[in-house]
N, C-alpha and C positions, 0 to 999 in steps of 0.2 A: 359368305358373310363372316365376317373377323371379330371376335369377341375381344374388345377393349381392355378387358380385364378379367384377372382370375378369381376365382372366388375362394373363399374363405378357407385356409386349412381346418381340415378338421383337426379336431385336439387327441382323437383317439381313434383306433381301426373299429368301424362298426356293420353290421348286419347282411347284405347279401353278397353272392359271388356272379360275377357276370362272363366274364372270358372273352369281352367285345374288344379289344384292342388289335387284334390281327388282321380284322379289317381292314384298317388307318394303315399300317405298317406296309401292306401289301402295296395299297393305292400306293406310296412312297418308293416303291421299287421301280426303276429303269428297268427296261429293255421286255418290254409287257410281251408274251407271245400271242402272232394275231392270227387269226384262221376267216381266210372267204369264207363268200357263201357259194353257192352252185355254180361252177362253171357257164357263163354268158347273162347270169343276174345279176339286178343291181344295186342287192343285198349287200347292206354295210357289213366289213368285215369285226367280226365279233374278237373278245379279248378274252385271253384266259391264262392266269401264273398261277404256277406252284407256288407257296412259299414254307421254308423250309427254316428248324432250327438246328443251332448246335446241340449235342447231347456229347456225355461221358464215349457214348456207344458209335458217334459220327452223328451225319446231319440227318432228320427225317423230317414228313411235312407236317409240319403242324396246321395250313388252310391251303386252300382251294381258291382263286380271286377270279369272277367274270364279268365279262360287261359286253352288251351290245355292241360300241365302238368309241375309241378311242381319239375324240379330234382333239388338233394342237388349238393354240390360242394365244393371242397377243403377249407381249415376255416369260414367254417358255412355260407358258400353263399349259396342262391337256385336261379336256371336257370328257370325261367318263361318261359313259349312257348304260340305263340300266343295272348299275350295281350293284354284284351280288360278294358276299363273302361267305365260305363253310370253313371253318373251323371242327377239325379233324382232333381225332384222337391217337396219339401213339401213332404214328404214321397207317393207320390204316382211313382209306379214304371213304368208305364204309360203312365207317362209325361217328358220323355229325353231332358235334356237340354244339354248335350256335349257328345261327344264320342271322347275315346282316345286308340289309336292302335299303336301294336309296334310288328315286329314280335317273339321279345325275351326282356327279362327284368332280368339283375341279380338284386337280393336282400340281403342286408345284413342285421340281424336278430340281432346282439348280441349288446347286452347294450351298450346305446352311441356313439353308431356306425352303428346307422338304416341309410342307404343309400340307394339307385336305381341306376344303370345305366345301359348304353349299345351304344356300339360305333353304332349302326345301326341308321336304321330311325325309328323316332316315328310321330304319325300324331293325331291331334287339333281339331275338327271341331264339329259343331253343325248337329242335323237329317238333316236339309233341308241344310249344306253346306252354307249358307250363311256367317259363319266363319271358316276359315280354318286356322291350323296353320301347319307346318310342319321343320324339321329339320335332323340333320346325325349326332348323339352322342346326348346323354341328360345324365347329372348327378343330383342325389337328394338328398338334405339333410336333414333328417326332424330337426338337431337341427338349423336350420331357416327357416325352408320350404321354400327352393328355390330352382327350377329348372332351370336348366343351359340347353339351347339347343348349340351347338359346334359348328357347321357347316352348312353351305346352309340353314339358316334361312330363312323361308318364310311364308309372312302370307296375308290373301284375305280377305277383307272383302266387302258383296255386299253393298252397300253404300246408300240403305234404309234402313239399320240397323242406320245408322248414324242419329240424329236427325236433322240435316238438308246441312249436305254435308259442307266439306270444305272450299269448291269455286263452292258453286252452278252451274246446267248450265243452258242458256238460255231458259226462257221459251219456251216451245213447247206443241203443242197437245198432247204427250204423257204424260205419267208419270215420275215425277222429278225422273234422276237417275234411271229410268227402267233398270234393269240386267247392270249397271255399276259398274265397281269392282275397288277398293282398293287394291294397293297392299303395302308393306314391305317388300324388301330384305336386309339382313344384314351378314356378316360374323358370329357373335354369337348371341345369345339370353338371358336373363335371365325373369324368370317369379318370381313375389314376390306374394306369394297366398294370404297373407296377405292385401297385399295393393291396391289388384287388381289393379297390375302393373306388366306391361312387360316394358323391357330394353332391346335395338337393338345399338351393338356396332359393328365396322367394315364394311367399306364401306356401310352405311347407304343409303337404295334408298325408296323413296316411292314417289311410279305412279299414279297418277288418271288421269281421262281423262280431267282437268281440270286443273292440276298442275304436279309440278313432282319435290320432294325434294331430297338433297342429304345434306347428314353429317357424320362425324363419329358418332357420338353418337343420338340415339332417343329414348326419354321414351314414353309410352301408357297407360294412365290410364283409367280406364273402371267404369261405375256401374255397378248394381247389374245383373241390366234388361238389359245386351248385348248391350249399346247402347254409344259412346264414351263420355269422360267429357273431355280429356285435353291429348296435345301432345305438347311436347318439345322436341326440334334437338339443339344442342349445337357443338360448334368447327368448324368455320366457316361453315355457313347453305350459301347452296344456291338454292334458290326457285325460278321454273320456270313457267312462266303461260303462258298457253294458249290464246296468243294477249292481252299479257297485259304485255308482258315483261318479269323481271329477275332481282329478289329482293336479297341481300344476307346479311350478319349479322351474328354477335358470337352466338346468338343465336335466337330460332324461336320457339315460344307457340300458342299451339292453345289451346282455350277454349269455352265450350258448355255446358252455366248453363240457367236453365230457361227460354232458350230459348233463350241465348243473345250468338251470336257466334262473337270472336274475335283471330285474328292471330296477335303477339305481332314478331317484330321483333329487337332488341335488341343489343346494340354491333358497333358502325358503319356502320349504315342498310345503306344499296345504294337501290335505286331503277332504273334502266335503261330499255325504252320502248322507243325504237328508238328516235327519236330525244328531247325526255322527261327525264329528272331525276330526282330523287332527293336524298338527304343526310340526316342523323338526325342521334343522340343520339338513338332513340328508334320510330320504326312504329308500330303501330295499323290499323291494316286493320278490318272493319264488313264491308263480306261478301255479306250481306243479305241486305247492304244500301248503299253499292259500296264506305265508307268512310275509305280514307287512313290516319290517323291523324299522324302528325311528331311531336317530342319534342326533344328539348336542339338541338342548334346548328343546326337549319334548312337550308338544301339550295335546292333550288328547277330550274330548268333551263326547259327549252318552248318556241318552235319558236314564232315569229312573222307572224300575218297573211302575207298571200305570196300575193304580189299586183302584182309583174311583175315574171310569173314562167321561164322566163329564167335569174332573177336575182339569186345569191348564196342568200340562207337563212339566216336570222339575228335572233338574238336570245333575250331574257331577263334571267335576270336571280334576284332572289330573296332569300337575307337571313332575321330570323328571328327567335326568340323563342320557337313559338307553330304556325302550320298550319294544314288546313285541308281541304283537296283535297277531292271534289268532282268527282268522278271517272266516265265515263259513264257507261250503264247498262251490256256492254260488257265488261268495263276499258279498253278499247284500250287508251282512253287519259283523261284528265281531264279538265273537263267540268268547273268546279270555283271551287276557291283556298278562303278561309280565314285563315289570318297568322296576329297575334299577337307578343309583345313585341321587341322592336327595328328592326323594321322591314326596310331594305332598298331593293331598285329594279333596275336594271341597264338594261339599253335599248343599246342593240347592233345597233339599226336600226338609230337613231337619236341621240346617245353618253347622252343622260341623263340617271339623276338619282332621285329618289326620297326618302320621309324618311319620317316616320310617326311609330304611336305607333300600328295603326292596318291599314288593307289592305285588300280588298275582292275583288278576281277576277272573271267576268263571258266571258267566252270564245264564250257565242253567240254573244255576240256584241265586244268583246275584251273590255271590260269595267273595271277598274281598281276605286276601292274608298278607297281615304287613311284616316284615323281619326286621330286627335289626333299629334300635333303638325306637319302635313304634309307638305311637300315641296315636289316640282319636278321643277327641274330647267337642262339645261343645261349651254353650254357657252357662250349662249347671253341672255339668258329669265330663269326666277324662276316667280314660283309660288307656293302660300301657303294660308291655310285656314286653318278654324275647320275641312270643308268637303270637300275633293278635290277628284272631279271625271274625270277619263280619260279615253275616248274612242278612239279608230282611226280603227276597223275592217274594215269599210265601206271608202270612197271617202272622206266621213264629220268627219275627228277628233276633238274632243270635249275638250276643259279644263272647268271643271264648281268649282269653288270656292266658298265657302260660310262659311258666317263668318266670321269678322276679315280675308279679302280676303286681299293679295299683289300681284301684279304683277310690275317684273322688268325684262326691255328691253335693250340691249343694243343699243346705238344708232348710225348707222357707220355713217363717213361724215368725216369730216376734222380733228376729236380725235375720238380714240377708245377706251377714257374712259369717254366717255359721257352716261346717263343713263335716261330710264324716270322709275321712279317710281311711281306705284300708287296704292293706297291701297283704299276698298266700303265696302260694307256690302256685297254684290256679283256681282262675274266677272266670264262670261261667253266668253270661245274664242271658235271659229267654224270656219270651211270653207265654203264657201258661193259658188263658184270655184275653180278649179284650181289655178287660179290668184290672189284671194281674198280671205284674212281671215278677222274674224269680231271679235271685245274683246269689251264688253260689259259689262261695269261699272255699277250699281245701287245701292243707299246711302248710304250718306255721303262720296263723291268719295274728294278725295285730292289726287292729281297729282302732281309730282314734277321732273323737269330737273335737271338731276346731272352733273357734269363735275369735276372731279378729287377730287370725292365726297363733292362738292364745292356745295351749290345750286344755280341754275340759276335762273328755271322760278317754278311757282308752281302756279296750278288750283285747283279751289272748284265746285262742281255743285251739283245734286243730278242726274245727269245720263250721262254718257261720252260713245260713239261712235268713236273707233278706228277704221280707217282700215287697213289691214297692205297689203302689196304684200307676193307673197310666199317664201318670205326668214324673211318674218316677220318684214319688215321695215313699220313704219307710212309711210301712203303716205294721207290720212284724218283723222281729229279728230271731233268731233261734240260732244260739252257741251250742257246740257239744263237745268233750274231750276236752279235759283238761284247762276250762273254762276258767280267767280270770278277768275281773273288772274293778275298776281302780277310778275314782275320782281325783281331779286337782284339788291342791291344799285349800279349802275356803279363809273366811279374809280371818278367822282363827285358827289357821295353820290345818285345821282339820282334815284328813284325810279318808275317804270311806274306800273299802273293798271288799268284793264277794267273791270267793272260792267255788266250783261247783262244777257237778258234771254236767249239767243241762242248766242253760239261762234263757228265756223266752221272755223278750219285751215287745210290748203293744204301745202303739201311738197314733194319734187321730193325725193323718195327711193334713185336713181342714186348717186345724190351732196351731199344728205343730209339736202340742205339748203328750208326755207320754200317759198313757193311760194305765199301764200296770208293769209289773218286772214280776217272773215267778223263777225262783229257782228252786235246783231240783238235784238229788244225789249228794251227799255229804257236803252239805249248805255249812257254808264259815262264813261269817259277815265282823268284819271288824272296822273300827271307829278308831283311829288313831290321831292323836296330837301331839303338841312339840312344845317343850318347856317342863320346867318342874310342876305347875300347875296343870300340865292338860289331861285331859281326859281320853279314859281308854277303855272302850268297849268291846266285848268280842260276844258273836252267838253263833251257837251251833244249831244245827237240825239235820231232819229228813228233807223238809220242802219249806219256803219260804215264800209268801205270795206278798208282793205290795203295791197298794191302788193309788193313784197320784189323784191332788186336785188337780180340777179342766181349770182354774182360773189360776192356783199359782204354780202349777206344775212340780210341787213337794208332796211326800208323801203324807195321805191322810190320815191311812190305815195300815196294818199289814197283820200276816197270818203264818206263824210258825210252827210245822207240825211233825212231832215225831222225833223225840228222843230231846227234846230242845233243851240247851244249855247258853245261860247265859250269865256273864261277866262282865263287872264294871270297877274299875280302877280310875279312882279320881284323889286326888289331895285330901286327905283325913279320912277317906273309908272305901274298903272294899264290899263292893255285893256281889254273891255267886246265887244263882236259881237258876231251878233246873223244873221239865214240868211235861207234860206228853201233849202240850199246847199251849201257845204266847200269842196275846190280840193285843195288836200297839194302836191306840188308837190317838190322835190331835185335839179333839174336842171331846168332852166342855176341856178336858186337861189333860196333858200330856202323860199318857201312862203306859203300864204295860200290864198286862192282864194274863194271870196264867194258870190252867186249871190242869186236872189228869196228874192226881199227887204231884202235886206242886212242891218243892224246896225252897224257901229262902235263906242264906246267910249273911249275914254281917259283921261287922270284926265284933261283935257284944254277944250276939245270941242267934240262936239258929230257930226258924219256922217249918214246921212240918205238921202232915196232916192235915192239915186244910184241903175243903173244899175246890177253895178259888184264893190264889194270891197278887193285890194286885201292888204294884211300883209304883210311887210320882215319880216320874222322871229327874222334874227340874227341886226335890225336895230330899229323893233318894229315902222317903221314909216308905217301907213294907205295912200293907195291910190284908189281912186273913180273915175270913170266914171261915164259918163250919166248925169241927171241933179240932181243932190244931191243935200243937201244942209250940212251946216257946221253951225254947233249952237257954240258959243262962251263959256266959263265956268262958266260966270255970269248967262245962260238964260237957263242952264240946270236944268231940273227937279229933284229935290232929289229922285225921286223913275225912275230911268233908263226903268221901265216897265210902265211905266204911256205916255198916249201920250202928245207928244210934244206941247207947246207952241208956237215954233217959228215959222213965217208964213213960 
């Protein structure tokens, strides 16, 4: 039976070695040696050639050829019966490396037209059966030496022959691959002697206990020594594994050089394992190190740890340039992820997103680290660093920031384009509780109030202390080191700022609005304005405390303690008081109240002795109780800190 046509080159040498062409070549030999049988029977005379190559060294045999008998046949054909081939090693006859059987074999003999066939079965296989091949029709050509098998193509190989298995299986007390088989089914076959290459076209299946491919097309390339180099499946492949999912792609290479075993998948590879995927350009799986590597057009998708299991699952999902998945020792899932080149990640659970030049995932802590210009923000909070890591597997989700760190908050309350932004050397945020998150600044921290990208307030310190509630609202802040805070000019140019080693503000999440400011260690509070007319205050202390109203969020009260100095500089008069305590209070009028040897002066006359000294603000007139006394301007001391003269 004559095969029509040839089948499909393969694009590349791929996976096993067979050694079955010496068979073909024999049959093709003139002048067959015949041997009777017994002297006066009438036992067909049997057939039997050497067949021999050239070598460096002269000719030796490389097969052994026999057959029952040899009939002629209408235009110079002979009917082979019984066909057997041995294929020898190194000329010793001894050493069988293949055997090839068929129960008939036609042969055609005349010039340029040496062929083989026979619509029957012919059979492949090694002494110990570890390779088998088998078929229904084979045609041969020796002007290319190819063998065409036609039909019911099948082929076994026991998979210690393999130098180390496709898709390994789980270590065990036995031996890897003990009596595990290999198989290949295909509609047709072709075997190229030359290239030690076989070609499996038509419904393409090969089974391991390990995988299970399917294609139209599969090539099998082999060495010398029986043992595979490389397999290729082309025209939509789909590869299945054994708990590890169902890979698919134009095309699929396996390769086994020196020890390095790699399965290329190629073509629009998907990868799906239950609630796992992924997409790429081209997959590289080693086997032997469980690494799935993606390239060009990565995307990858992975639940989120499950915290409430009768919540529905949420998921992430990540594209990027090049990754490489971490598989575990079974690949049921993947353990950590690094993905390189514009890499971005989207959070189904919490609507963020992030963006960075590289990203490494470890799936024991769900721990996520972005490099390289990274951000993760959603639609109230961003954050970005050199090095941004993000965990949340556990109760305690993590943002750790470092380097050139930002974080921006939005801030709700009475405008929802109010902003704090602040940028350190690193910012650490955590849950502390349920109730409580903590974001934790370290140097060179600058804080800044936005409002319709306007700036409001803005801090300095070298260490800041947020706390937030669980929707991530400030509800404390705590500066330390070198603490400064500075309001925008009000609509009279006015300027406020506080100096200090410690500043600790409270604010209700609920209103928005703050609820107190205490500061603390060599407190400076100054009032500055702009023009010949404005007004210029400064106060010193120990501790400074101030309580805001809930309804207009200015201050009501405040409380200054401990060494307190205070100055005012305005158009026509200076006041200097000083007192070992200042209560500013808003109602019924604006004042300032100060007791613990109180001082007042003014450019006229100086107050001392008193009691209690209190300020109007908005009248700038001093008034005393107690038994004070009141020095005139002539009897004042030039130095305000020098004691008094006057009895």
């Amino acid at each position: 039976m004559r095969i029509p046509h040839q089948l499909p080159r393969a694009r590349r040498r791929n996976l096993f070695s067979f050694l079955l062409f010496p068979l073909v070549l024999l049959a093709l030999s003139p002048g067959l040696a015949r041997t009777q049988g017994p002297p006066g029977s009438n036992a067909p005379a049997r057939v039997f050639y050497a067949h021999y190559r050239n070598t460096p060294q002269g000719k030796i045999i490389d097969a052994l050829f026999n057959g029952s008998q040899a009939n002629p046949l209408p235009g110079g054909l002979v009917l082979v019966k019984d066909f057997e081939l041995r294929g020898v090693r190194d000329g010793q006859t001894n050493q069988v490396q293949v055997l090839a059987q068929a129960p008939e074999c036609i042969v055609d003999y005349r010039p340029n037209q040496e062929m083989a066939e026979n619509a029957g079965p012919i059979h492949i296989f090694t002494p110990t059966t570890n390779l088998f091949v088998q078929g229904t029709g084979f045609f041969y050509a020796e002007s290319n030496q190819m063998l065409f098998l036609s039909n019911q193509v099948q082929t076994r190989v026991v998979k210690s022959l393999l130098r180390s298995g496709v898709f390994p299986a789980p270590k065990t007390g036995a031996a890897d691959d003990a009596g595990q088989i290999l198989r290949i089914f295909s509609d047709r076959g072709q075997l190229v002697y030359r290239s030690n290459l076989v070609n499996y076209a038509g419904s393409v299946r090969v089974a391991d206990p390990q995988f299970q491919m399917l294609s139209p097309f599969l090539s099998v390339h082999f060495t010398t020594n029986w043992t595979v180099e490389s397999i290729l499946a082309w025209q939509d492949v789909t590869i299945t594994l054994t708990n590890k999912g169902t890979a698919t792609g134009a095309t699929a290479s396996y390769f086994n050089t020196n020890g390095a075993e790699l399965l290329e998948l190629e073509g629009g590879a998907h990868w799906l394992n239950g609630p796992e995927e992924a997409k790429a350009a081209r997959f590289t799986y080693d086997p032997n190190r469980h690494f799935l590597i993606a390239d060009n057009q990565v995307w990858v998708l992975w639940p989120n740890p499950a915290t409430n299991p009768s919540a529905p699952a949420t998921f992430r999902q990540l594209w990027a340039d090049h990754a490489t998945l971490q598989m575990s020792t079974n690949g049921a899932t993947a353990d950590a992820m690094t993905s390189e080149g514009n890499v971005i990640i989207l959070n189904q659970a919490d609507h963020s997103r992030a963006l960075a030049d590289q990203a490494v995932y470890n799936r024991t802590n769900d721990l996520i680290e972005l490099r390289g210009h990274s951000v993760w923000r959603n639609d109230r909070m961003k954050v970005q660093g050199d090095l941004l890591s993000m965990a949340s597997a556990s109760t305690n989700p993590i943002f750790h920031a470092q380097g050139n760190a930002r974080f921006k908050l939005q801030v709700l309350g009475q405008s929802t384009n109010r902003w704090i932004d602040i940028t350190s050397d690193d910012i650490l945020h955590q849950s502390l509780d349920a109730q409580t998150n903590l974001a934790t600044f370290r140097g060179h921290v600058h804080a800044r109030l936005l409002k319709d990208d306007q700036l409001q307030d803005s801090l300095t310190s070298q260490l800041l202390l947020v706390y937030l509630d669980s929707s991530n609202q400030v509800e404390t802040a705590v500066a330390r080191g070198d603490v400064r805070a500075e309001t925008a000019a009000d609509a009279k140019g006015v300027r406020k700022t506080i100096a200090c080693g410690v500043l600790t503000a409270r604010r209700s999440p609920l209103t928005g609005l703050w609820r107190s400011v205490m500061a603390e260690e060599d407190v400076q509070i100054q009032l500055a304005g702009s023009g010949p007319a404005a007004e210029n205050d400064n106060l010193t202390a120990a501790i400074v405390t101030a309580y805001f109203s809930s309804v207009t969020n200015v201050i009501e009260n405040a409380v200054a303690v401990g060494n307190v100095v205070f100055d005012q500089n305005s158009a026509g008069q200076n006041i200097h008081a000083t007192g070992d305590r200042a209560v500013y209070d808003l109602a019924p009028a604006e004042r300032i109240v100060l007791t613990g040897h109180p001082v007042g002066r003014k450019d006229k006359f100086l107050i001392s002795n008193a009691d209690r000294l209190v300020w109007d603000v908005k009248s700038g007139g001093l008034n005393a109780s107690g038994l004070y006394h009141i020095i005139p301007d002539h009897n004042l001391n030039p130095d305000p800190s020098a004691p008094s003269a006057a009895p």
